[in-house]
C-alpha angles and dihedrals in degrees: 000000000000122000121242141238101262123204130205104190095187094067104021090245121148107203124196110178094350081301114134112239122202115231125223092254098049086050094058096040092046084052096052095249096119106051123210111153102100081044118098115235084235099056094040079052092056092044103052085047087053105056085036085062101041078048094062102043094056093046088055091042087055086058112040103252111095115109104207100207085073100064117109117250094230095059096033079100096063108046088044087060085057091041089053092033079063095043085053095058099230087142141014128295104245131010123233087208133034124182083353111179117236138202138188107194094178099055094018108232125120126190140169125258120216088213143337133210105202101185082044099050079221125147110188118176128188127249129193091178139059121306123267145176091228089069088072098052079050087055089040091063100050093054094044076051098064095025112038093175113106092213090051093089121176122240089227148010106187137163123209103211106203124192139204099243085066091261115126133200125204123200134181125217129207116240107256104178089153093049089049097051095058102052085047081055087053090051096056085044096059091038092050078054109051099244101128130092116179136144094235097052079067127094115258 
């Protein structure tokens, strides 16, 4: 029987045979690409909290089981961008995935997709910060993940950026499976040599 994809939410650290897996993100934060060093620990912090909780109630919402009398004021606005961004249309009424694992055996690397629109070959994912390109690589190796056929292209990549005053942004990225794969071949570059320092390439 084949092992599965393991998750350690506590430290962000995907797991196969007792293997570490980087995860899309930590590719792309080990590379440069995400730069934090002119941002506090404290306001990352909040941040990070922050999309961890929007996640959630949308998640909740997706399946029923979100009661809306116990979301925080300060983040209402938030999950009613989401709410209008749907009313609008912008994506598809209901996902066949949410929070859905994926694994790439072939470039090792996994990840977790925010929804999934199978008929539609559409990956959104939700986004409480600024807009940015890198998103889409981010999109770009989830899909490459599930479809690691070059020719296999989606229909859509796409980020609902949801504020705080209740207003919402959709973008659509283009698919850059090329471009992903090179800066997941810097990345096992850096780690064969050493150059990366990071709590979950540690031992629990």
């Amino acid at each position: 029987m084949a092992a599965e994809l393991q998750f350690n939410e506590r430290i962000h650290r995907y797991t196969l045979n007792g293997k570490i897996i980087p995860s899309v993100t930590q590719i792309i934060t080990s590379v440069g690409l995400y730069e934090y060093d002119y941002v506090s620990s404290e306001t990352l912090a909040i941040a990070a909290e922050r999309g961890r909780f929007v996640h959630t109630m949308i998640e909740w919402h997706e399946q029923g089981e979100l009661d809306e009398s116990t979301i925080d004021p300060e983040l209402r606005g938030y999950y009613d961008a989401y709410l209008d961004m749907k009313a609008a249309g912008a994506i598809p009424a209901k996902a066949d995935l949410i929070e859905a694992r994926v694994y790439s055996e072939k470039y090792q690397y996994a990840g977790t997709l925010d929804m999934e629109f199978l008929k539609e070959r559409w990956i959104h994912d939700h986004k409480t910060g600024e807009e940015s390109p890198v998103h889409g690589l981010q999109l770009s190796g989830y899909w490459l993940a599930k479809h690691p056929d070059f020719r296999d292209k989606p229909e859509h990549l796409t980020c609902g950026y949801y504020r705080k005053d209740g207003t919402w942004n959709l973008v659509e990225y283009p698919y850059e499976p090329f471009a992903w794969l090179a800066i997941v071949g810097d990345f096992q570059w850096r780690l064969k040599n050493n150059l990366i320092k990071a709590r979950w390439l540690q031992s629990a």
